[in-house]
C-alpha atoms as one frame of an Amber mdcrd trajectory, in Angstrom:
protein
  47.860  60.882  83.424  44.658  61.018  82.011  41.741  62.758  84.372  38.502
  61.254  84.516  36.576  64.120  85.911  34.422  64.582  82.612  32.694  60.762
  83.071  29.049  61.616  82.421  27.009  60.931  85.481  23.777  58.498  84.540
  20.906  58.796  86.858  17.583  56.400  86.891  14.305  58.218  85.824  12.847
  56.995  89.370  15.540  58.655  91.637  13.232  61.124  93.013  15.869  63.916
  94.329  18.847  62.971  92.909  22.249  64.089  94.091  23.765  67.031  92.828
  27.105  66.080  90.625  28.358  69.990  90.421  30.703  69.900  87.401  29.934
  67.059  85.795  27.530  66.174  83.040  24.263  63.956  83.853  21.579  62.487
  82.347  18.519  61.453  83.277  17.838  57.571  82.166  16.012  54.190  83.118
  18.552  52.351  85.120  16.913  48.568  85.329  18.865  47.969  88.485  20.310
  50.972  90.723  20.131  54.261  91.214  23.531  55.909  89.335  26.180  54.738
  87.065  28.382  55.833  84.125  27.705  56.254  80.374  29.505  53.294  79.185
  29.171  51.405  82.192  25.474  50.795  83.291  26.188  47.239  82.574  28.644
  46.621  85.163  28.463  49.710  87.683  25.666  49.754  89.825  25.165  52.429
  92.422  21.922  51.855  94.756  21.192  55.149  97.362  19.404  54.413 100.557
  18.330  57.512 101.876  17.213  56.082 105.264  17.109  52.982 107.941  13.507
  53.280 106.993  13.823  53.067 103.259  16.152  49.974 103.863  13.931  48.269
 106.639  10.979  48.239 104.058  12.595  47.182 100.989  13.869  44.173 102.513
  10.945  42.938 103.762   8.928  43.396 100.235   8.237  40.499  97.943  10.480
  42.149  95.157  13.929  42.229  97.166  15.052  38.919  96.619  15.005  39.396
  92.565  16.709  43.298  93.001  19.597  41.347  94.973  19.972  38.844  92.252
  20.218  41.175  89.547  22.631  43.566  91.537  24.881  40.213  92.507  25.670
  40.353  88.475  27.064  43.552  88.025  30.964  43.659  87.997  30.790  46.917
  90.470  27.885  47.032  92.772  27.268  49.203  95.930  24.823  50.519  98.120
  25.162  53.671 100.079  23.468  54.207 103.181  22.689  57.933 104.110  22.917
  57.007 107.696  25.633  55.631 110.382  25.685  51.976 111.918  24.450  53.705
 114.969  20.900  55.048 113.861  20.229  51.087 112.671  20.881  50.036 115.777
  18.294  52.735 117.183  15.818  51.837 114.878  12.555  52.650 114.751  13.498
  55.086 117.507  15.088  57.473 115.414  14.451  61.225 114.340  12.774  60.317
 110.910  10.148  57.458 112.868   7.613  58.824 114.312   7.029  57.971 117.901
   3.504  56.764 117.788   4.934  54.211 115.480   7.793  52.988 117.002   5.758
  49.992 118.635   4.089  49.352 115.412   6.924  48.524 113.580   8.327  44.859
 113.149  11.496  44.985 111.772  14.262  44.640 114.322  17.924  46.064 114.016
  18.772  42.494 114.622  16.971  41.732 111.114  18.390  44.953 108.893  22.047
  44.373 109.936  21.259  40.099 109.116  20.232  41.398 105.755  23.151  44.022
 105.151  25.353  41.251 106.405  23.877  39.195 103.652  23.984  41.180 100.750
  27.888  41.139 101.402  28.672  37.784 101.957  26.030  36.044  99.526  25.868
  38.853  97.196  29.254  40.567  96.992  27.478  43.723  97.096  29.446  46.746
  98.841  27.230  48.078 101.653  28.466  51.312 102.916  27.404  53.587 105.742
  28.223  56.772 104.657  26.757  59.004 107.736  24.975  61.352 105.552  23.875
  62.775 102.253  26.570  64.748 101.241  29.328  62.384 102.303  27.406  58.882
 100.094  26.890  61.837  96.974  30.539  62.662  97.332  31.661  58.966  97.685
  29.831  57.585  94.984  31.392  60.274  92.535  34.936  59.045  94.195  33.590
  55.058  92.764  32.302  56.508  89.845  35.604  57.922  88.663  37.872  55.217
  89.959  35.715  52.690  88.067  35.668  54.342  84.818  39.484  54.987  85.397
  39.643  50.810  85.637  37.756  50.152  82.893  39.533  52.444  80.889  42.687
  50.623  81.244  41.154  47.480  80.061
C-alpha cells in the first residue's frame, strides 16, 4: 500500500499562526478560500480553522460571510474546524477568552451561532467539526488531509 504521509501541506499567506505539520513539508501560499489544503488539491480540499466561538460569532455576522459560504459550498472536500467544544458555544460570550465587561455588550446569541453552524451543513454541505482544542483540529485536519489525497489518488 502506498503511504501518503509525504502530501505537502499548503497553508494561506493570511493564517496568522499556523499549525505545526511536524514531518511534513509546507508551504506558505494564497489560498482564495480556506485556511489549508494539499498541493494538487486546493481546488477541491478546503480546510477553514476557527480558532474560537468568538472568531466564529463575528464572521457570521459580517457582510462578507454569505459569499465565503458560497465559494466553500463548491469545493468537493470542505470543512471547518472549530478549536472549541459544543459546550463553550453554548456559554457564549461568558467564556474564558470574553471578557466580562463585555459579555452584556455582545449580541450574538448561542441560539444564532449553532442556527448558522446548523446551516452551513445542511445548505452548504460543509463539514463543521468541534474538535475541543488546538492540537486535536491540527491533528484531525492532517488525518483529512491524507485520507483525501489517498482518494484522489485512486481516481
Amino acid at each position: 500500500m502506498e503511504s501518503y504521509d509525504n502530501i505537502k501541506i499548503i497553508v494561506d499567506t493570511r493564517e496568522q499562526q499556523p499549525w505545526d505539520f511536524e514531518f511534513h513539508e509546507t508551504a506558505m501560499s494564497k489560498l482564495d478560500t480556506g485556511d489549508y489544503s494539499v498541493e494538487g488539491l486546493e481546488d477541491i480540499l478546503c480546510i477553514e480553522r476557527k480558532k474560537s466561538v468568538s472568531e466564529i460569532a463575528n464572521n457570521i455576522v459580517e457582510k462578507r460571510y454569505k459569499d465565503w459560504t458560497k465559494r466553500m459550498a463548491k469545493f468537493k472536500y470542505k470543512f471547518i474546524m472549530l478549536e472549541f467544544d459544543l459546550d463553550q458555544v453554548y456559554r457564549y460570550p461568558r467564556i474564558p477568552d470574553v471578557p466580562k465587561r463585555l459579555w452584556d455588550k455582545i449580541k450574538v446569541s448561542p441560539k444564532f451561532i449553532i442556527k448558522c453552524l446548523i446551516e452551513l451543513q445542511i445548505y452548504y454541505d460543509i463539514q463543521v467539526i468541534f474538535c475541543g482544542d488546538h492540537e486535536n483540529a491540527q491533528n484531525l485536519a492532517l488525518s483529512i488531509m491524507k485520507k483525501v489525497y489517498q482518494n484522489e489518488s485512486k481516481n
